[in-house]
OpenMM code with the backbone's topology and positions (N, CA, C; nanometers):
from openmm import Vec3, app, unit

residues = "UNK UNK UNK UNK UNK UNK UNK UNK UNK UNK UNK UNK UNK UNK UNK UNK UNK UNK UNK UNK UNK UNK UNK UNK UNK UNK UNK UNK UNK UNK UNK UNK UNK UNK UNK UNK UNK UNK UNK UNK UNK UNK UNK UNK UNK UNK UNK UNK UNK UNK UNK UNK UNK UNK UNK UNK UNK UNK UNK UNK UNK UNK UNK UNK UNK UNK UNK UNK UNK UNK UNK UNK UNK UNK UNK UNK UNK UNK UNK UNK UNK UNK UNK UNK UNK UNK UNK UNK UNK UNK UNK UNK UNK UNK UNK UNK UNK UNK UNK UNK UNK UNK UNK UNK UNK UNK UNK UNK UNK UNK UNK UNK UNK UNK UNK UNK UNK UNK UNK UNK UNK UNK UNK UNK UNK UNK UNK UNK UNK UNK UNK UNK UNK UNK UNK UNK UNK UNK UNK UNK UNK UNK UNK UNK UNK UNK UNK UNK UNK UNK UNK UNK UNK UNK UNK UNK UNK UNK UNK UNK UNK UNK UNK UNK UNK".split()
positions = [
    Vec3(1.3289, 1.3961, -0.7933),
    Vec3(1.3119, 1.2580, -0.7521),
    Vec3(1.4324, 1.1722, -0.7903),
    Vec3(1.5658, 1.2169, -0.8390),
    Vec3(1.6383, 1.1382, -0.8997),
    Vec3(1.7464, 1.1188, -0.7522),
    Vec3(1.6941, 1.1558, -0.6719),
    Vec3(1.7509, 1.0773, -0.5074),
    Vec3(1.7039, 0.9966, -0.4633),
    Vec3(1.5790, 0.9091, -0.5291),
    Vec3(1.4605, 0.8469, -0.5112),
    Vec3(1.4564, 0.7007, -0.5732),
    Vec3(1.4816, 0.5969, -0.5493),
    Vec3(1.4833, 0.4946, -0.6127),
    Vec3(1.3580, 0.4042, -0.5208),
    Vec3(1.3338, 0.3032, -0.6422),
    Vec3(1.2704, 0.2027, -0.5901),
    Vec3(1.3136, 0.0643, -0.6424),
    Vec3(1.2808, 0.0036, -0.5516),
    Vec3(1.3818, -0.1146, -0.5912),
    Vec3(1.2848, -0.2700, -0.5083),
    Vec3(1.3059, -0.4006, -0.5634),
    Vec3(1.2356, -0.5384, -0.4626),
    Vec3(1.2800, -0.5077, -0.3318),
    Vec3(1.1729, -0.5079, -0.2128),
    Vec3(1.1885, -0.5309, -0.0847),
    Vec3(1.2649, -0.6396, -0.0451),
    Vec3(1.3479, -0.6874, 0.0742),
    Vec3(1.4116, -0.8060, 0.0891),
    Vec3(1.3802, -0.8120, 0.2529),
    Vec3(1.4248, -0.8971, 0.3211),
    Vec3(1.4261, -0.9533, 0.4367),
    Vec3(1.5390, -0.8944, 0.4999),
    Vec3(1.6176, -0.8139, 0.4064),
    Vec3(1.7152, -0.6852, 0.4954),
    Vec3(1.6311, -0.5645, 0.5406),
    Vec3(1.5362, -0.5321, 0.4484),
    Vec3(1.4434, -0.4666, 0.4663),
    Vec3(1.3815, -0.4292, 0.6042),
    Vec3(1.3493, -0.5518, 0.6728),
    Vec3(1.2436, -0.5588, 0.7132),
    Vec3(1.2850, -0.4896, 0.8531),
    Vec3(1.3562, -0.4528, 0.9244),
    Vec3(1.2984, -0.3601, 1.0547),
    Vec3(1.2577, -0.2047, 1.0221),
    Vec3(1.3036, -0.1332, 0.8894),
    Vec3(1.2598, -0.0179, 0.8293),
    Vec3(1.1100, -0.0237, 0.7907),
    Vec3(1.1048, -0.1421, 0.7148),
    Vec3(0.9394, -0.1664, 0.6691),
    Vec3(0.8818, -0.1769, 0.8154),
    Vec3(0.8843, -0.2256, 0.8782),
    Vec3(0.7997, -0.2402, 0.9807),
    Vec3(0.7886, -0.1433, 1.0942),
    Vec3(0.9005, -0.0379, 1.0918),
    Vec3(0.9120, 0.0834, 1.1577),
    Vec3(0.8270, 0.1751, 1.0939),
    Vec3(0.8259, 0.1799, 0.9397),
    Vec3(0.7646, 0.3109, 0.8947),
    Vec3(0.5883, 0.2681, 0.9030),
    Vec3(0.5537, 0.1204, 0.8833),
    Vec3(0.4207, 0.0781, 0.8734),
    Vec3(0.3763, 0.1163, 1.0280),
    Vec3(0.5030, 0.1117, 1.1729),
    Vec3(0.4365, 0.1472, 1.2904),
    Vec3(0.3794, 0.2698, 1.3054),
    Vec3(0.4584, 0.3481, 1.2613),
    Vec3(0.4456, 0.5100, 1.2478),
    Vec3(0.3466, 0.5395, 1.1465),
    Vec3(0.3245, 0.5165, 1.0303),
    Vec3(0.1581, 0.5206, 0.9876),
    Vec3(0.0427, 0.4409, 1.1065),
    Vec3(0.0381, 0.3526, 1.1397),
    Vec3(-0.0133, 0.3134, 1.2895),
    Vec3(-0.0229, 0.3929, 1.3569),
    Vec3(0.0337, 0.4134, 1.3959),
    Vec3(0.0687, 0.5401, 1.5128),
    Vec3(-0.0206, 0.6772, 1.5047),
    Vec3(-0.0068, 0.7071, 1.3732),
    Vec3(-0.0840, 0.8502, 1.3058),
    Vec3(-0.2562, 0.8048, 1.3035),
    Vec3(-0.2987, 0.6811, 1.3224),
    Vec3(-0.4504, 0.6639, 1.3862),
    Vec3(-0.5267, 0.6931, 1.2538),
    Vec3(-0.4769, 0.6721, 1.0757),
    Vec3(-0.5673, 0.6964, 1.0004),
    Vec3(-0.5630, 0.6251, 0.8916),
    Vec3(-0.4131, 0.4925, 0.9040),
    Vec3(-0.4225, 0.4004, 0.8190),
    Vec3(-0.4245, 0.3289, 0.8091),
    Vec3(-0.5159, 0.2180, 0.8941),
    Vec3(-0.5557, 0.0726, 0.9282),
    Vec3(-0.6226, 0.0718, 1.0755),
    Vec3(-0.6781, -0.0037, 1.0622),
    Vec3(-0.7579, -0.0807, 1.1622),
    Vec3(-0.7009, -0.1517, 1.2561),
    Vec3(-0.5464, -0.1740, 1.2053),
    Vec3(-0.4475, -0.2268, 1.3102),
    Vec3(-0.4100, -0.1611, 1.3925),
    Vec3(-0.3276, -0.2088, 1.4974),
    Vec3(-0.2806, -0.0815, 1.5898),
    Vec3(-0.0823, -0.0920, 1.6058),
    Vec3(-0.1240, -0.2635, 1.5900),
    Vec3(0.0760, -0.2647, 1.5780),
    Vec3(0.1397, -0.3369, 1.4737),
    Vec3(0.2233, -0.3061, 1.4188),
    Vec3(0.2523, -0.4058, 1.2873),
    Vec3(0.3036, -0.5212, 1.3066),
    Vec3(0.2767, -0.5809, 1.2568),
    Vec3(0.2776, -0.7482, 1.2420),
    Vec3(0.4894, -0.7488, 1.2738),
    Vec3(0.5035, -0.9138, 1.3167),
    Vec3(0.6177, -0.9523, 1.3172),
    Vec3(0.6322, -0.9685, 1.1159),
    Vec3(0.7772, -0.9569, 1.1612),
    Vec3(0.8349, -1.0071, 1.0126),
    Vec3(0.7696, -1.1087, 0.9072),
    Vec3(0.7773, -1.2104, 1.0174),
    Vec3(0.7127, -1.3966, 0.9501),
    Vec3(0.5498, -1.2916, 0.9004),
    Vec3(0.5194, -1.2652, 0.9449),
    Vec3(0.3573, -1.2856, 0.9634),
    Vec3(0.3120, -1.1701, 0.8007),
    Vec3(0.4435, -1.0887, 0.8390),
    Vec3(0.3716, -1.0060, 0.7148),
    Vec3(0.4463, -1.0352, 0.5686),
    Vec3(0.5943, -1.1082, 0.5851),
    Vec3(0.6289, -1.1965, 0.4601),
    Vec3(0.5155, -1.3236, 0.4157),
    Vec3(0.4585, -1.3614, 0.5163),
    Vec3(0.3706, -1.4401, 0.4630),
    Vec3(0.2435, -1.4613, 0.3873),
    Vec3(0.1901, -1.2774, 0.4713),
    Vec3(0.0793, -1.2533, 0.3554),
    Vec3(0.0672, -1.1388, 0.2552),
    Vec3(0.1945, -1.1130, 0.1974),
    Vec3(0.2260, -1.0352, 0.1060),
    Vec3(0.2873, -1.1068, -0.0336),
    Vec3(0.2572, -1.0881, -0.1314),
    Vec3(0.3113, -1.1360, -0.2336),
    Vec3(0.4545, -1.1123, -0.2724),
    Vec3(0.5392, -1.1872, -0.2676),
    Vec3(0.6358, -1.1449, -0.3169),
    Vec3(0.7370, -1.1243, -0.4333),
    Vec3(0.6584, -1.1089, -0.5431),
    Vec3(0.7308, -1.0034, -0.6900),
    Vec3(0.6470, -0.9148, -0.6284),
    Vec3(0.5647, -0.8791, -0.5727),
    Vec3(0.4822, -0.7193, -0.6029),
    Vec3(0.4851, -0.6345, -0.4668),
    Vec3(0.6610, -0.6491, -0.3744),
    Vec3(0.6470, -0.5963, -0.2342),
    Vec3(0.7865, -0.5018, -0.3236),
    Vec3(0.7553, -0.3667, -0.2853),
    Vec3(0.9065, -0.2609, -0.3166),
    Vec3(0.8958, -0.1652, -0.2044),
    Vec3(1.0554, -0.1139, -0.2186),
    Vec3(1.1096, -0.0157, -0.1251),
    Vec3(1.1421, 0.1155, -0.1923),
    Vec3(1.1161, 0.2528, -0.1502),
    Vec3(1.1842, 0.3503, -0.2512),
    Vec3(1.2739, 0.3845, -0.1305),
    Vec3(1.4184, 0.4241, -0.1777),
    Vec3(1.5409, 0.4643, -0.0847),
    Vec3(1.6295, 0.5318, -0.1262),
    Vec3(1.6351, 0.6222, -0.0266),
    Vec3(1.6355, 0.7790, -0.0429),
    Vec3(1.8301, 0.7882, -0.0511),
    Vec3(1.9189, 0.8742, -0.0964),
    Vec3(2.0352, 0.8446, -0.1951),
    Vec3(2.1198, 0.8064, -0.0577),
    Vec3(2.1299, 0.8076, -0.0293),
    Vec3(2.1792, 0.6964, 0.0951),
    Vec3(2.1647, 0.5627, 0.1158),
    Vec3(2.0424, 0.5199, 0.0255),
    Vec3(2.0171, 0.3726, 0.0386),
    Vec3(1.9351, 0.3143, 0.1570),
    Vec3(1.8754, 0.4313, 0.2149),
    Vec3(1.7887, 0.4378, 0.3775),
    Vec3(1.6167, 0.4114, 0.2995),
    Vec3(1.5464, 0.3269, 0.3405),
    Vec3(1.4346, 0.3064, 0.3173),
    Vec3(1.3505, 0.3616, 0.3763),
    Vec3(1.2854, 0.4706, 0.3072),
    Vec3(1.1802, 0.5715, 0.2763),
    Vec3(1.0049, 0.5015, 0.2902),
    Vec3(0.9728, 0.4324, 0.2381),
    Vec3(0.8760, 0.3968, 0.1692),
    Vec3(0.8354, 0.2476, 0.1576),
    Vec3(0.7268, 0.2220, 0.1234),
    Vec3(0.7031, 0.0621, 0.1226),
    Vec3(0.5984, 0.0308, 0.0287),
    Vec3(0.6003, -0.0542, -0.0408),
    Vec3(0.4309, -0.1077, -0.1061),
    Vec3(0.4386, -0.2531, -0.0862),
    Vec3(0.2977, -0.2850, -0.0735),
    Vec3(0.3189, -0.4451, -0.1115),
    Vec3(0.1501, -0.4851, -0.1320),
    Vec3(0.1275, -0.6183, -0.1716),
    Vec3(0.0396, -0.6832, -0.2378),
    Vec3(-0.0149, -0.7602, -0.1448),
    Vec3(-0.1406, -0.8189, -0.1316),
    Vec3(-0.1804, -0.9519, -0.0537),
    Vec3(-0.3282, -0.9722, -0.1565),
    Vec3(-0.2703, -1.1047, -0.1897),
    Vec3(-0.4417, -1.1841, -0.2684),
    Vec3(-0.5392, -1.1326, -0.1937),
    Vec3(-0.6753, -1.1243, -0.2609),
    Vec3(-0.7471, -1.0685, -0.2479),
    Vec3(-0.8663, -1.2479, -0.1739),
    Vec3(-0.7955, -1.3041, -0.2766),
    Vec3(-0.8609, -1.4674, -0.2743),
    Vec3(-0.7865, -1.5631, -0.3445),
    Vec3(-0.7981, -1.6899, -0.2954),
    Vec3(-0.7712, -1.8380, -0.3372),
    Vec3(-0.8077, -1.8645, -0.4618),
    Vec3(-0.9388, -1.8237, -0.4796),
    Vec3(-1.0354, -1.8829, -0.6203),
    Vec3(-0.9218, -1.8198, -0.7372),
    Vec3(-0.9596, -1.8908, -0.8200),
    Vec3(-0.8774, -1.8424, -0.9511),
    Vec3(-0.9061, -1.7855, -1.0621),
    Vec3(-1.0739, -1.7370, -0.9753),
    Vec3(-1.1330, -1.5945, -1.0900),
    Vec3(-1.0627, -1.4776, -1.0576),
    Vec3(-1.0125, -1.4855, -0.8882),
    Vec3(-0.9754, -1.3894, -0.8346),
    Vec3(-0.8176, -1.3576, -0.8416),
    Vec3(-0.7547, -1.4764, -0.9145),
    Vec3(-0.6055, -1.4499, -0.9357),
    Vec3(-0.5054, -1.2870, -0.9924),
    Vec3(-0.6364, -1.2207, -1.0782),
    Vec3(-0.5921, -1.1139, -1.1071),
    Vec3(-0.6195, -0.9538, -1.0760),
    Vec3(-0.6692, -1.0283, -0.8990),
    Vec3(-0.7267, -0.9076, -0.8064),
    Vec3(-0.6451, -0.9227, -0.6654),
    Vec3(-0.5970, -0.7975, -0.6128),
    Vec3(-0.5202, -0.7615, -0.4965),
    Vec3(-0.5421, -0.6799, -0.4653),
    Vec3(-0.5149, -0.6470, -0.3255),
    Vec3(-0.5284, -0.5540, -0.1986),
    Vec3(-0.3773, -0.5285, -0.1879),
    Vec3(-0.3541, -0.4090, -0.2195),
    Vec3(-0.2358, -0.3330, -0.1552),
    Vec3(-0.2409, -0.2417, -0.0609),
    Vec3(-0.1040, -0.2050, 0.0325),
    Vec3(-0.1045, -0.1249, 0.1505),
    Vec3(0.0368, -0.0283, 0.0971),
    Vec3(0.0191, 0.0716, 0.0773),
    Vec3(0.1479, 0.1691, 0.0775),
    Vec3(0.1578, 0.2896, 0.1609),
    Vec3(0.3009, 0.2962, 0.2276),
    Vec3(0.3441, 0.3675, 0.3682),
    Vec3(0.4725, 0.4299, 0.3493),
    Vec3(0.4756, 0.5739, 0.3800),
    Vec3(0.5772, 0.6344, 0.3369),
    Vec3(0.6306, 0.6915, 0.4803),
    Vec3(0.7653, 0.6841, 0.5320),
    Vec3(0.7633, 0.7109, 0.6506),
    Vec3(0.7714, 0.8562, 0.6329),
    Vec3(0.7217, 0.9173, 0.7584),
    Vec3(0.6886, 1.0382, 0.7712),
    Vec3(0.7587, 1.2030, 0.7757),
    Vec3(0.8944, 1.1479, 0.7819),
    Vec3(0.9980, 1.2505, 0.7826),
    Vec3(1.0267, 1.2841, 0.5763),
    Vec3(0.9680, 1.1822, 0.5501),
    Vec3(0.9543, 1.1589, 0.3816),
    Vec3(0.8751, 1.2136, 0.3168),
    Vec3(0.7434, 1.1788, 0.3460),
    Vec3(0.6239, 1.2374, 0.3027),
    Vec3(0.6071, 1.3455, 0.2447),
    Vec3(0.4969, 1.4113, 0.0882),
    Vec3(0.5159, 1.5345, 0.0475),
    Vec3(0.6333, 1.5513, -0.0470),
    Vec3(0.7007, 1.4082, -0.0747),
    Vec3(0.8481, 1.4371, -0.1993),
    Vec3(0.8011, 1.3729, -0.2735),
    Vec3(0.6657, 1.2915, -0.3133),
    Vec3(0.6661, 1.2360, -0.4242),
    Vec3(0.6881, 1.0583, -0.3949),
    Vec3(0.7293, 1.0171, -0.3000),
    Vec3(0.7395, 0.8973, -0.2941),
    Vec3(0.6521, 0.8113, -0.3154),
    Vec3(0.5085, 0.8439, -0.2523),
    Vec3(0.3949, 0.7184, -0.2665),
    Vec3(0.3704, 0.7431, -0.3886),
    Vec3(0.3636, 0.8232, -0.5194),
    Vec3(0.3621, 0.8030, -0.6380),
    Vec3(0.4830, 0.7469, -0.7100),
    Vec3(0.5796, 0.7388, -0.6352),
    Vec3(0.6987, 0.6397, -0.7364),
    Vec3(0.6564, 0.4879, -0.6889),
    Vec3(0.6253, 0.4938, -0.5778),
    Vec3(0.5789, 0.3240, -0.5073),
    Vec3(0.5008, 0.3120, -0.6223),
    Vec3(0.3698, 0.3498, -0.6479),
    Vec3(0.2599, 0.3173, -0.6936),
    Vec3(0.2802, 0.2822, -0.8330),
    Vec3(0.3515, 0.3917, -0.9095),
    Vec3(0.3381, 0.4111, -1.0138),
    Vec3(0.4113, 0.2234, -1.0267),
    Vec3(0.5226, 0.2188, -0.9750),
    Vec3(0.6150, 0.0924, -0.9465),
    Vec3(0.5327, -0.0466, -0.9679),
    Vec3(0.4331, -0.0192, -0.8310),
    Vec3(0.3751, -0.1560, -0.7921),
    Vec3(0.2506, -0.1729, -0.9647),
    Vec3(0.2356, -0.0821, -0.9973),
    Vec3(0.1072, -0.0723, -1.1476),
    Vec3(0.1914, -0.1230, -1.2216),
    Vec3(0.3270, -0.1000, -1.2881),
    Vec3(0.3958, -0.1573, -1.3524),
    Vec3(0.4144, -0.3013, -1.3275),
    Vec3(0.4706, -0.3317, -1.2416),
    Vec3(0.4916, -0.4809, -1.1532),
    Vec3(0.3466, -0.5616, -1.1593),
    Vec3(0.2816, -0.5150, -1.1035),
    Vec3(0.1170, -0.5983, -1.1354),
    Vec3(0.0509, -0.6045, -1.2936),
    Vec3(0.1057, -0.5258, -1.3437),
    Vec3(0.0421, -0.5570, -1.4996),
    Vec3(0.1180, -0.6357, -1.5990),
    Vec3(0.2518, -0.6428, -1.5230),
    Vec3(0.3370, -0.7249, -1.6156),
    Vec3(0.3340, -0.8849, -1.5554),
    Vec3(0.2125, -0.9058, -1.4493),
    Vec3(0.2294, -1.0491, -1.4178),
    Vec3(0.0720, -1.0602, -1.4447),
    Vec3(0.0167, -1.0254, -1.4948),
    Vec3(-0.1494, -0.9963, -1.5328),
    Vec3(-0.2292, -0.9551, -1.4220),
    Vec3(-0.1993, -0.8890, -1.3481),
    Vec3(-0.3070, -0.8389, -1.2455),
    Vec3(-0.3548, -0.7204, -1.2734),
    Vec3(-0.5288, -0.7270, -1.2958),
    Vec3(-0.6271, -0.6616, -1.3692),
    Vec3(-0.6450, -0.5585, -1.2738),
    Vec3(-0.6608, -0.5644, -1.1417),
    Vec3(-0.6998, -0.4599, -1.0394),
    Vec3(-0.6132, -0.4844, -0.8989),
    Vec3(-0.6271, -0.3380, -0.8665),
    Vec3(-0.5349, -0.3599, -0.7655),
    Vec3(-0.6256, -0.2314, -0.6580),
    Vec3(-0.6696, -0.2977, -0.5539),
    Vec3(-0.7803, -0.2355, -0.4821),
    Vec3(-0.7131, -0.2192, -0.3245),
    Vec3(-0.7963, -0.1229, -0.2261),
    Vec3(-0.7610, -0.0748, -0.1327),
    Vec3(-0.8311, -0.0144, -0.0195),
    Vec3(-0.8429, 0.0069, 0.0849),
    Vec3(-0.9638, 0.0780, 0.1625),
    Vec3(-0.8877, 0.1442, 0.2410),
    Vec3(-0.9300, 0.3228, 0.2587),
    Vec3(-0.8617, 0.4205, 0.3382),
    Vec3(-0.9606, 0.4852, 0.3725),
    Vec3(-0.9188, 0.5538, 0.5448),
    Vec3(-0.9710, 0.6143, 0.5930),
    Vec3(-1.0517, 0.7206, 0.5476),
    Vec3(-1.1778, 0.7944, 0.5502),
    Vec3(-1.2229, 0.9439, 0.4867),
    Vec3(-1.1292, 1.0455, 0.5202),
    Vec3(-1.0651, 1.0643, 0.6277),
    Vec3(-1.0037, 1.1077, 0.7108),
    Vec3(-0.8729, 1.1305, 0.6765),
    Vec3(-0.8187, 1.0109, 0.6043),
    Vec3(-0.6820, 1.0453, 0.5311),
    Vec3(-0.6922, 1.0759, 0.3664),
    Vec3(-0.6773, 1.2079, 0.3692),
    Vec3(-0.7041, 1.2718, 0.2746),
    Vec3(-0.6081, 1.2824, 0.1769),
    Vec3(-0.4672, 1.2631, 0.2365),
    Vec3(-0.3800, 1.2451, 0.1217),
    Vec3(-0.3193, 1.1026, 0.0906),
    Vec3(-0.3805, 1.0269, 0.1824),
    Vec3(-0.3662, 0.8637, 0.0612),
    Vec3(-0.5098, 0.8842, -0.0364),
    Vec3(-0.5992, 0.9473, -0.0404),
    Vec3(-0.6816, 0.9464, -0.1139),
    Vec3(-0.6552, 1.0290, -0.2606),
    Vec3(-0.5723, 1.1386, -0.2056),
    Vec3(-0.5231, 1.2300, -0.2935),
    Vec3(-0.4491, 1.1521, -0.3713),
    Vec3(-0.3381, 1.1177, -0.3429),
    Vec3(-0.2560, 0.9812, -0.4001),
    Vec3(-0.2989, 0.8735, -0.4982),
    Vec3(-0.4073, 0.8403, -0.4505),
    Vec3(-0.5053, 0.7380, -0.5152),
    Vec3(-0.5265, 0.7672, -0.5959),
    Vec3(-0.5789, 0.9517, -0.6260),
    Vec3(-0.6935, 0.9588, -0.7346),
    Vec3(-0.5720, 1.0095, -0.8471),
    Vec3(-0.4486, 1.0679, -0.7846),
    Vec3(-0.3585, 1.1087, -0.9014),
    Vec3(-0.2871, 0.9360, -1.0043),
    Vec3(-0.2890, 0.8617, -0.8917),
    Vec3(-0.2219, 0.7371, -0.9526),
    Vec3(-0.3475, 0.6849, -1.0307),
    Vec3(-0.4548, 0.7068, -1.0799),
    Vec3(-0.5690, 0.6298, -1.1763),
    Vec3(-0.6619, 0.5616, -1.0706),
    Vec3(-0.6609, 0.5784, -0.9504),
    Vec3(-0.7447, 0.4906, -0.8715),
    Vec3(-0.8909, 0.5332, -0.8545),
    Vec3(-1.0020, 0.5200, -0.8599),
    Vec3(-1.1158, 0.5298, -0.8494),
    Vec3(-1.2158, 0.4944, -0.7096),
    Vec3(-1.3137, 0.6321, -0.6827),
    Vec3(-1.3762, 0.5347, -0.5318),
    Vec3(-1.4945, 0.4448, -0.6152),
    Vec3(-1.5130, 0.3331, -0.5400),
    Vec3(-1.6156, 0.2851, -0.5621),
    Vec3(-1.7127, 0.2457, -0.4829),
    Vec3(-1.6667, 0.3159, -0.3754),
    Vec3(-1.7816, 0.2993, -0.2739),
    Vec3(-1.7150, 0.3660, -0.1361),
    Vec3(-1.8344, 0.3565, -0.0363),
    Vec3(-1.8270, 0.3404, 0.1356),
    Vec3(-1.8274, 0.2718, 0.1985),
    Vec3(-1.7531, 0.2069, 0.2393),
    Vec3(-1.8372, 0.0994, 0.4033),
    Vec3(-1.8507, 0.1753, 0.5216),
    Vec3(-2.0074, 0.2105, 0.5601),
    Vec3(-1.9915, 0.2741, 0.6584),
    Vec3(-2.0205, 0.1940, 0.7551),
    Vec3(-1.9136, 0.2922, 0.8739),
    Vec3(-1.9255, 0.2061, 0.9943),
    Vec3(-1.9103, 0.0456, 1.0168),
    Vec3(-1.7645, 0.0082, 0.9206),
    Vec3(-1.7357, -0.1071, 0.9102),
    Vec3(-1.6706, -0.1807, 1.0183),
    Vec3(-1.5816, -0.1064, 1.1052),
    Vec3(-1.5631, -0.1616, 1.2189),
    Vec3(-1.5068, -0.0255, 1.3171),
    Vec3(-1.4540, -0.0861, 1.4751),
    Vec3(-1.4492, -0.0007, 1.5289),
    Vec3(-1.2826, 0.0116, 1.5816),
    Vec3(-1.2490, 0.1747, 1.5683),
    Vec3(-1.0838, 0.1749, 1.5262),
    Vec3(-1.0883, 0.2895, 1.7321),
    Vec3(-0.9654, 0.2401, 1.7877),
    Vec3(-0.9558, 0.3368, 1.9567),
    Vec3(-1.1125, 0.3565, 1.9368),
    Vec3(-1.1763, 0.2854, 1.9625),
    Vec3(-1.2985, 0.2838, 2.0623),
    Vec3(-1.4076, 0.3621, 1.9807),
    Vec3(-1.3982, 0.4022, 1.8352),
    Vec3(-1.4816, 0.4647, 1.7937),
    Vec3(-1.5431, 0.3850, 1.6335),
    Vec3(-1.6502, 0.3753, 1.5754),
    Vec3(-1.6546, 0.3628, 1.4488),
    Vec3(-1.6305, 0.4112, 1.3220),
    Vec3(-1.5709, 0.3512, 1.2397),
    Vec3(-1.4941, 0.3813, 1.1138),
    Vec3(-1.5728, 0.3953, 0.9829),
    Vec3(-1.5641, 0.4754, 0.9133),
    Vec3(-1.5704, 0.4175, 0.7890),
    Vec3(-1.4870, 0.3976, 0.7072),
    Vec3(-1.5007, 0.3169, 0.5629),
    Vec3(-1.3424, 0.3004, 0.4835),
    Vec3(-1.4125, 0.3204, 0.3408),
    Vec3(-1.3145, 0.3812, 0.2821),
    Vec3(-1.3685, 0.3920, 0.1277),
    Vec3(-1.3133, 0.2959, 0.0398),
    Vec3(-1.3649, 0.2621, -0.0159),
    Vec3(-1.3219, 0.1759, -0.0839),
    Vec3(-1.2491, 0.1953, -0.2494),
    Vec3(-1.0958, 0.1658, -0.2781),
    Vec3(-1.0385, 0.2020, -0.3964),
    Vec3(-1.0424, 0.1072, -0.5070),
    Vec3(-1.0281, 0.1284, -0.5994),
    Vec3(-0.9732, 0.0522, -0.7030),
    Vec3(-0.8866, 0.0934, -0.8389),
    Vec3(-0.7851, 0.0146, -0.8712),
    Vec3(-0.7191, 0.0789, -1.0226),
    Vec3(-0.7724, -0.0436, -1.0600),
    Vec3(-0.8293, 0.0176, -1.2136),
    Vec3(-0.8158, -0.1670, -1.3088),
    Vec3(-0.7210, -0.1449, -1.4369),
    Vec3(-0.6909, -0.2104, -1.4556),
    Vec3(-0.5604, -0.2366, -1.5784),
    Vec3(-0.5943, -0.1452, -1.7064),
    Vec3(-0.5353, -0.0847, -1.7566),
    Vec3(-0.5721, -0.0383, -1.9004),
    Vec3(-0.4923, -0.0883, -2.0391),
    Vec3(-0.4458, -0.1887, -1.9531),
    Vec3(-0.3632, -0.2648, -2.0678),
    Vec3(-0.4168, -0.4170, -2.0985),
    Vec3(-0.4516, -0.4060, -1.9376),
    Vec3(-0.5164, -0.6066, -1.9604),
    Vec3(-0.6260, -0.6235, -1.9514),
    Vec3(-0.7300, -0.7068, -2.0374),
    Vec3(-0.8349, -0.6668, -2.1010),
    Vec3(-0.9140, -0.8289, -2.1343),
] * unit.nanometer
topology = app.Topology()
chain = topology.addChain("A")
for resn in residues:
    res = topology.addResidue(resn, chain)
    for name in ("N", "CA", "C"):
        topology.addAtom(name, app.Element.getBySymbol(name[0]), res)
């Protein structure tokens, strides 16, 4: 992994981030979306200390994580929904565990207690991912909505802090 960096996402970033988030799209097992958002739309609802890139020794962006509040209220200040996407020629080197491990560091050093998520049953290795990075299921939603014409279910993730307490 020492070809492997991760580093703050920037607004240079952004046609790689939004290429590799199409192509998870594309693969029909990691969102409910079908096309990724313009630039504006997804700088706007992502947090930004807790959005990173891992890039591969070339400096070519591999990988993506990022954050979006979970809620306004300010019980909820130290709860988020993250999305992490590794483009696919990548995948299988270890990357979504350097994101992760990344974004856990980054969220605990600004006090964020949990950092939660919902993936397909179906995608078996963001789940795999999940459970190696400390993440826990805590449930099902079945048949929460309907993804190409069929109904979904999503499991529902969570990490909670083991430092902040």
């Amino acid at each position: 992994m020492a070809d492997i960096t991760v580093r703050p996402m920037t607004a240079g970033d952004a046609a790689r981030v939004l290429a590799i988030y199409q192509a998870g799209l594309d693969g029909g097992n990691a969102s409910f979306e079908t096309t990724a958002p313009t630039w504006a739309a997804f700088d706007a609802g992502k947090l930004a200390a807790h959005r990173l890139v891992a890039v591969d020794e070339d400096g070519a962006v591999i990988g993506w994580v990022a954050v979006s509040p979970t809620s306004t209220r300010a019980v909820y200040a130290g709860v988020v929904e993250h999305s992490v996407y590794i483009d696919p020629a990548a995948q299988g080197r270890g990357v979504g565990r350097l994101l992760l491990d990344a974004l856990i560091a980054s969220t605990e050093a600004a006090g964020i207690w949990t950092i939660q998520s919902g993936v397909f049953p179906e995608n078996e290795a963001s789940l795999a991912l999940h459970e190696r990075a400390g993440f826990r299921v805590i449930g099902t939603r079945e048949r929460v909505g309907r993804h190409h014409g069929r109904w979904r279910d999503v499991i529902l993730l969570e990490r909670r802090s083991r430092t902040i307490t």
